[in-house]
N, C-alpha and C positions, 0 to 999 in steps of 0.2 A: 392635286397630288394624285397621282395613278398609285392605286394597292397594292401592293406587293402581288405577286403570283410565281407558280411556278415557274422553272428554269426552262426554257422552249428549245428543243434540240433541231427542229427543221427550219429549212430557208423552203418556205414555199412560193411559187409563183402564183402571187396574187388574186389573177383573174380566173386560173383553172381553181383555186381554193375554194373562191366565190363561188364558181360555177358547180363545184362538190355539195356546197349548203343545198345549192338552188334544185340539184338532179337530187339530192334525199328526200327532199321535201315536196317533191313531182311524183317520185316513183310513189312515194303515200301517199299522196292525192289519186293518183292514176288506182294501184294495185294493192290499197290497204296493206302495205306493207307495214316494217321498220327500217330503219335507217342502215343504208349499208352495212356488211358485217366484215369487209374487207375491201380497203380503198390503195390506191397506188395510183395518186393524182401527181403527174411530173408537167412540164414546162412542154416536151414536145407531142406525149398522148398519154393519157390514162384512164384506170381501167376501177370499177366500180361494179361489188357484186350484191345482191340480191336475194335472200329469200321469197318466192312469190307462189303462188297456190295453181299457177297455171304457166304454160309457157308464152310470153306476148308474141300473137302473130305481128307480122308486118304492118297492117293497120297500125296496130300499140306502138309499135317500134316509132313508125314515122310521128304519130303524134308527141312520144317522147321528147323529138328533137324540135318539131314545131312549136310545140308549151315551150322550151328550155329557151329558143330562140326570142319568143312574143315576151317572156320575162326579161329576156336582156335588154330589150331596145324598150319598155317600159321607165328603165331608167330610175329601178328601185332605189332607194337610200339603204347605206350601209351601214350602221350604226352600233354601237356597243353602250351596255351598259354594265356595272359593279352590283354583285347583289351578295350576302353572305347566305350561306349555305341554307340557312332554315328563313331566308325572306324569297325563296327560289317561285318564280309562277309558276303558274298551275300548267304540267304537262312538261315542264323539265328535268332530264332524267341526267344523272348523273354516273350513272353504273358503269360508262367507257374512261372516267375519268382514274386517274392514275390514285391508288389507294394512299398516297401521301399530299394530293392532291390539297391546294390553300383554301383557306376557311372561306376565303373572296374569291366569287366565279365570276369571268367576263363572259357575259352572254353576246355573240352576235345576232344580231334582227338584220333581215333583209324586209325595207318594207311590212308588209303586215303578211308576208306571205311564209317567213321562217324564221324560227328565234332557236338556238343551241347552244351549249359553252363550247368557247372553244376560243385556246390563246394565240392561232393564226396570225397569218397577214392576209389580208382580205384588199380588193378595190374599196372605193368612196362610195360608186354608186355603180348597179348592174349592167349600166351601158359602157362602162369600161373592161366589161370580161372582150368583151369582139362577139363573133360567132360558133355558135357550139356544133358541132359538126360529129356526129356518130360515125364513128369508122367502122361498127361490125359489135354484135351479142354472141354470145352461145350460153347452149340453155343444157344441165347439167340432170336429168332427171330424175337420178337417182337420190341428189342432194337437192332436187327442187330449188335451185339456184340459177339464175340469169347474169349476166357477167355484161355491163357496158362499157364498151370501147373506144374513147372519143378524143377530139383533140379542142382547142380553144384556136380558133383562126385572128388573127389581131391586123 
């Protein structure tokens, strides 16, 4: 029996949702960040921003896209599990969830490389996103913000 949860208001497309876990969890491996602070992941491109302490040159950039890519043809598993709010692991943060938010959170894991709540629709496993293809950054330096542009190629 699946737990009750929240009411989900988006139809997400799958493989770019996937591919949203997969670029939060890169950009903090890469730039000691946090996890995006504003995302707009659609079906034909989206866009994913950044607090970061520095602007990435083009080296950064490119490796971005080669980590995103070498994760998808890795061929992670996609996984969820049910956990209630005070059995949560260690490093799961809750603070973007909705303040009405149910006692029972479904955390997504990618692999051993990203675990998050989140009531998505996701792929089975990370060789089903396709290819991740960067269309374009800009880098905001007043707001020390980095903004990525990308599409999922299938």
């Amino acid at each position: 029996m699946t737990p009750e949860l929240n009411d989900h208001n988006k139809d997400e497309f799958p493989p770019a949702h996937t591919a949203e876990h997969l670029l939060n969890q890169t950009m903090i491996r890469l730039f000691s960040c946090g996890r995006s602070y504003n995302a707009h992941v659609e079906r034909k491109k989206s866009k994913m921003s950044f607090h970061l302490d520095h602007k990435p040159d083009r080296k950064e950039e490119r490796e971005i896209e080669r980590r995103m890519n070498e994760l998808i043809e890795q061929d992670l598993p996609v996984t969820f599990e049910f956990v209630t709010r005070d059995n949560l692991p260690e490093g799961i943060q809750l603070d973007r969830l909705p303040s009405d938010a149910s006692e029972t959170i479904r955390l997504v894991r990618i692999g051993d490389y990203d675990v998050c709540p989140c009531i998505g629709k996701h792929v089975r496993s990370t060789a089903q996103i396709g290819r991740f293809e960067m269309l374009g950054t800009n880098w905001d330096e007043m707001e020390r913000s980095f903004r990525v542009r990308f599409k999922i190629v299938q």
